[in-house]
C-alpha atoms as one frame of an Amber mdcrd trajectory, in Angstrom:
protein
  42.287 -56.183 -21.180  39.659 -55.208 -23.434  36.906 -57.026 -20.895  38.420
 -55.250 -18.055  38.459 -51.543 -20.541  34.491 -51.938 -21.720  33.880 -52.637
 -17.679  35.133 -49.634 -16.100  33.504 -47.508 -19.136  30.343 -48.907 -18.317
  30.770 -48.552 -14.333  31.898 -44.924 -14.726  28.839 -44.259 -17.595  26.260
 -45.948 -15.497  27.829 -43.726 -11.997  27.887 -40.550 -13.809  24.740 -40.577
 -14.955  21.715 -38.968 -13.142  18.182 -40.307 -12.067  15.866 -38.079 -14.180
  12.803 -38.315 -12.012  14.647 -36.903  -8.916  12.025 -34.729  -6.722  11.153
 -31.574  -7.927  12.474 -28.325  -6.554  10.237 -26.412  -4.138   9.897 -23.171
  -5.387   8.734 -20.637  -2.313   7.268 -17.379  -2.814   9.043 -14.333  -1.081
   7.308 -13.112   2.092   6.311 -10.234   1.286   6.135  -7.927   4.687   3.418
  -5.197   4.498   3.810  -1.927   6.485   0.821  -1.515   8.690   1.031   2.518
   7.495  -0.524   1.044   4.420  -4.169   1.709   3.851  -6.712   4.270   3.881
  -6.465   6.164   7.074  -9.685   8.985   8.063  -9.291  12.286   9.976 -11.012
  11.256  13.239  -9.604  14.860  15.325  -7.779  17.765  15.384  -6.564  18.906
  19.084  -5.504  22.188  20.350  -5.116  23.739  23.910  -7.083  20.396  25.002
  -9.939  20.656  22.839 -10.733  18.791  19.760 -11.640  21.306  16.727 -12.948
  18.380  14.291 -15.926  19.052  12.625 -18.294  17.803   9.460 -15.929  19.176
   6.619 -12.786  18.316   8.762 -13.998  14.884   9.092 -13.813  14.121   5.389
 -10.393  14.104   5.159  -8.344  11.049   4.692  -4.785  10.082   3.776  -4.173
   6.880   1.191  -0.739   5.037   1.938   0.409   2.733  -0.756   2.354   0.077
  -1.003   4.861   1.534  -3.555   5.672   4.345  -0.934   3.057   7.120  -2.534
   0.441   8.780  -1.086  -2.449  10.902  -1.023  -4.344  13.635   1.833  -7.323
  14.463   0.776  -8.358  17.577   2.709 -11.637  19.918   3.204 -12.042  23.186
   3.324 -14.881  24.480   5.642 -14.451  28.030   4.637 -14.942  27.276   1.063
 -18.182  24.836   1.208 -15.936  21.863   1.977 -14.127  22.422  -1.182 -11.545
  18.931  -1.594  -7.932  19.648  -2.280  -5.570  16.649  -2.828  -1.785  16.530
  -2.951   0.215  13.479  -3.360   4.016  12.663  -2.218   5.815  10.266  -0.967
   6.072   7.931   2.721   9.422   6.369   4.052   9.316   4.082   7.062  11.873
   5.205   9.867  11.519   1.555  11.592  10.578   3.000  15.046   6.657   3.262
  14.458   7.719   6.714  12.454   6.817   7.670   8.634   8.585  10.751   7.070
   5.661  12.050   4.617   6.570  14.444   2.257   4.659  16.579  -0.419   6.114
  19.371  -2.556   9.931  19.882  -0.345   7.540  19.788   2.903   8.042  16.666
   4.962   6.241  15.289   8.046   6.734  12.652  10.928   4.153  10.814  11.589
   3.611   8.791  14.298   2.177   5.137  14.758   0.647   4.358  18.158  -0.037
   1.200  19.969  -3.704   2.103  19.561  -3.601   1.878  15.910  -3.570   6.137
  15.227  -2.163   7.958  13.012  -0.785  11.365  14.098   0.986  14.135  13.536
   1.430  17.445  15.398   3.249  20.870  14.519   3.434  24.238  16.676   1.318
  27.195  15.678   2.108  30.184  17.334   3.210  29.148  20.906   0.660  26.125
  20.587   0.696  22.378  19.539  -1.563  20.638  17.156  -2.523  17.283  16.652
  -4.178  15.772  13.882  -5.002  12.358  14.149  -6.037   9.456  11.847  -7.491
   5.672  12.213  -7.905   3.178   9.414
């Protein structure tokens, strides 16, 4: 009896007990999925009534997208020897090649075309203007 005891305590002991140079768990990084709205994106025209009204002061402007959902317009003012004003807010993706960016309570949609722009447009008086950007 005590044979048949000191047996089964070593069968369970040796069945319970784990290999210690099992493989090693794979540890995977997260994907992380970028937005292509991220980057630095430059003021290439402005269009109104068919025309495009960019020029040298205009053309400095650029808008910053970040990946923590901040960004920055850096605009010129022509009038005022290309003077730089900068305002920073906020960007949320709408998931339908839309961005919502908003500074200061004002918010804009901006669109993302197949061509890689930028734009956004808004009505000004009984006209509509477009402002686009490319990275």
């Amino acid at each position: 009896m005590k044979k048949t005891l000191i047996l089964v305590v070593l069968l369970v002991v040796s069945f319970s007990c784990t290999n210690s140079m099992e493989d090693p768990i794979e540890v995977v990084p997260p994907v992380v999925v970028t937005s292509p709205v991220i980057g630095e994106w430059k003021l290439i025209s402005i269009t109104a009534m068919g025309q495009n009204f960019i020029n040298d002061c205009k053309s400095k402007d650029k808008i910053e997208v970040r990946t923590n959902k901040t960004f920055t317009i850096t605009n010129h003012f022509e009038d005022n020897n290309c003077a730089i004003q900068t305002s920073s807010g906020t960007w949320r993706d709408n998931l339908n090649s839309t961005f919502n960016f908003s500074v200061a309570g004002d918010t804009q949609v901006f669109t993302l075309t197949s061509d890689n722009l930028l734009t956004f447009s808004f009505q000004q008086e009984s006209e509509t203007i477009v402002y686009s950007y490319q990275k």
